[in-house]
C-alpha positions in Angstrom: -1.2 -52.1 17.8 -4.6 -51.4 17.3 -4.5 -48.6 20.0 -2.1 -47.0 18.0 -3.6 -47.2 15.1 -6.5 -45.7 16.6 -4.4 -43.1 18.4 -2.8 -41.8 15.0 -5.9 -41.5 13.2 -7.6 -39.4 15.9 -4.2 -37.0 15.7 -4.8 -37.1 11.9 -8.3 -35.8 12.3 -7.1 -33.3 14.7 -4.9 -31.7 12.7 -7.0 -31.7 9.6 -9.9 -30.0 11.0 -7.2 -27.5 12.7 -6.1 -26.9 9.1 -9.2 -26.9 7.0 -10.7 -24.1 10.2 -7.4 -21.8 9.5 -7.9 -21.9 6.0 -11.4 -21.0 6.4 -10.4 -18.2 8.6 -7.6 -16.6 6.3 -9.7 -16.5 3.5 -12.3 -14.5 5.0 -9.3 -11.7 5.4 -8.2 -12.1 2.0 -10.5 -9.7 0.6 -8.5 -8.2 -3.1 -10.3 -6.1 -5.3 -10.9 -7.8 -8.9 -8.7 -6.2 -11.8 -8.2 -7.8 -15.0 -5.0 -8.2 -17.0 -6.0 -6.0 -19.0 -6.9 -3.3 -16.5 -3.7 -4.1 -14.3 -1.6 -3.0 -17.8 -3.7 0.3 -17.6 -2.3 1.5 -13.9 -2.2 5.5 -14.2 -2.3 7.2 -10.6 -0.2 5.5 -8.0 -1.2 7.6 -4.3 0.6 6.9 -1.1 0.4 8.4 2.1 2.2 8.5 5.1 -0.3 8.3 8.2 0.5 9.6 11.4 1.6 7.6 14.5 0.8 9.3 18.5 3.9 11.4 18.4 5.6 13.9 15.5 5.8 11.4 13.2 5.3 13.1 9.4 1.9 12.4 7.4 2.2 13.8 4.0 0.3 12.0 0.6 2.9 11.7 -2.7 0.9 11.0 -5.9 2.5 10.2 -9.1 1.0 10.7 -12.4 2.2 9.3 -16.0 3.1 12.6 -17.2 5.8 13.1 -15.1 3.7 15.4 -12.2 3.8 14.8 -9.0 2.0 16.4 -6.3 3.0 16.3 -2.2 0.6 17.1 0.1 1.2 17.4 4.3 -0.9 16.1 6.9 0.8 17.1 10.0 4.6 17.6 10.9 5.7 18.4 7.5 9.0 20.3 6.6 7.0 21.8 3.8 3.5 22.8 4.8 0.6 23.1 1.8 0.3 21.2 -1.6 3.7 21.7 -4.0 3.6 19.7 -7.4 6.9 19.0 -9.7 7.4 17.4 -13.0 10.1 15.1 -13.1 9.6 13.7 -16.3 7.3 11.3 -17.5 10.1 8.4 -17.7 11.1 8.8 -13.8 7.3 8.2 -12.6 6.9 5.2 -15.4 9.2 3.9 -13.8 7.9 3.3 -10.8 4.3 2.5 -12.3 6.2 -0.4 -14.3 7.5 -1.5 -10.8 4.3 -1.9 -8.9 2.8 -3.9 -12.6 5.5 -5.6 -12.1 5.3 -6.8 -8.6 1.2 -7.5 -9.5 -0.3 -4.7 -6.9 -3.3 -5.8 -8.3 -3.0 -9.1 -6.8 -2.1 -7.8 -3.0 -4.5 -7.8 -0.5 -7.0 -4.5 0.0 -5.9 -4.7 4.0 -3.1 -6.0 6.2 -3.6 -6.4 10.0 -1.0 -3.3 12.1 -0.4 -5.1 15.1 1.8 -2.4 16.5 -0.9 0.5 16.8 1.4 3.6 17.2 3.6 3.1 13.9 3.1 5.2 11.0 1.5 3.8 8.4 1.5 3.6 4.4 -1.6 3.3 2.8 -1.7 2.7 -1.6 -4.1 3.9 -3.9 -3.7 3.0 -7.4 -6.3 3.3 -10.3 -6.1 0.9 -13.1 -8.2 2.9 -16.3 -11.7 3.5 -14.3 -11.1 0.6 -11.2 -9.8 2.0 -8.0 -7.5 0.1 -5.4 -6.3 0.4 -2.0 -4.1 -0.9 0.0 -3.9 -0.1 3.9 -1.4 -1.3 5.9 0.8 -1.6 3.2 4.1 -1.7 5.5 2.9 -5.2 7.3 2.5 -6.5 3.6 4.7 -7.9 1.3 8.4 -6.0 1.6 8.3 -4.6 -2.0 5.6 -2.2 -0.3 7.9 -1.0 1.8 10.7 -0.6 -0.7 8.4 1.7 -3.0 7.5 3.5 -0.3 10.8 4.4 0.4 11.7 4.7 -3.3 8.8 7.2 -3.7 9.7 9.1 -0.5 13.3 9.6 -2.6 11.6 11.5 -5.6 8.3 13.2 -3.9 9.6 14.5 -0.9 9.8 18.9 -1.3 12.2 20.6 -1.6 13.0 24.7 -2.8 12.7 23.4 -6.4 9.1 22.7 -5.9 6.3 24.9 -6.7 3.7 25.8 -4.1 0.4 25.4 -5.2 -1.7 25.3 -2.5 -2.6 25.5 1.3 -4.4 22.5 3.0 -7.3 23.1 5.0 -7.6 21.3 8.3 -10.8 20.4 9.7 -12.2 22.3 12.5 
């Protein structure tokens, strides 16, 4: 009897020293960027780009403003090659700016780990009055990430309606 006894609360330690090691270790990549309620109310530029993975995969940046503009930008193996911006009404992009309040961006992580290294990637930026976030990694984060992205993709990718406003310059 005693041996068990003894045998249980060794196993019990054990474990809670496993436990109280992996908490320790997940807070440390927990890192969030402080924004108060009343700055999470005052979200007003929501950025997200589409990084590039080894092949032909398409980086481009969408960024959505409150008035209704938003602006497309390629990286590499774009359709539509420069900067083109389009209003599409200040209700449409409130929209989405409601949606991420809604689903408390502010309270996501800054980074989630890519395990799979040759994915494209999504990274956020959002500003909230004068405090800047991002996000990197979003698509290995929570799955409402991934659904804005795609939701964005829907109203900022180009088309001939857009207007051209610029080239971008690649680095040398």
């Amino acid at each position: 009897m005693k041996k068990n006894i003894l045998a249980i609360g060794a196993l019990l330690v054990i474990v809670l020293t496993a436990c109280a090691q992996q908490k320790k270790n997940t807070s440390s990549t927990t890192t969030q960027t402080t924004i108060s309620n009343k700055q999470a109310k005052q979200l007003n530029y929501v950025g997200m780009e589409r990084t590039a993975c080894f092949g032909r995969c398409p980086a481009y940046l969408i960024e959505l403003y409150p008035d209704g503009l938003v602006r497309y930008t390629s990286r590499n193996f774009t359709e539509y090659e420069g900067v083109y911006e389009k209003n599409i009404g200040a209700q449409k992009t409130q929209e989405i700016i409601t949606d991420f309040k809604n689903y408390r961006v502010d309270t996501c992580r800054n980074n989630y780990e890519a395990y799979i290294q040759d994915l494209p990637g999504i990274i956020y930026t959002f500003k909230f009055g004068t405090t800047e976030k991002r996000i990197t990694h979003a698509d290995f984060g929570p799955g409402y990430l991934k659904t804005m992205a795609d939701k964005i993709d829907k109203i900022g990718l180009p088309d001939k309606s857009w207007k051209k406003t610029g080239e971008v310059k690649q680095p040398k």
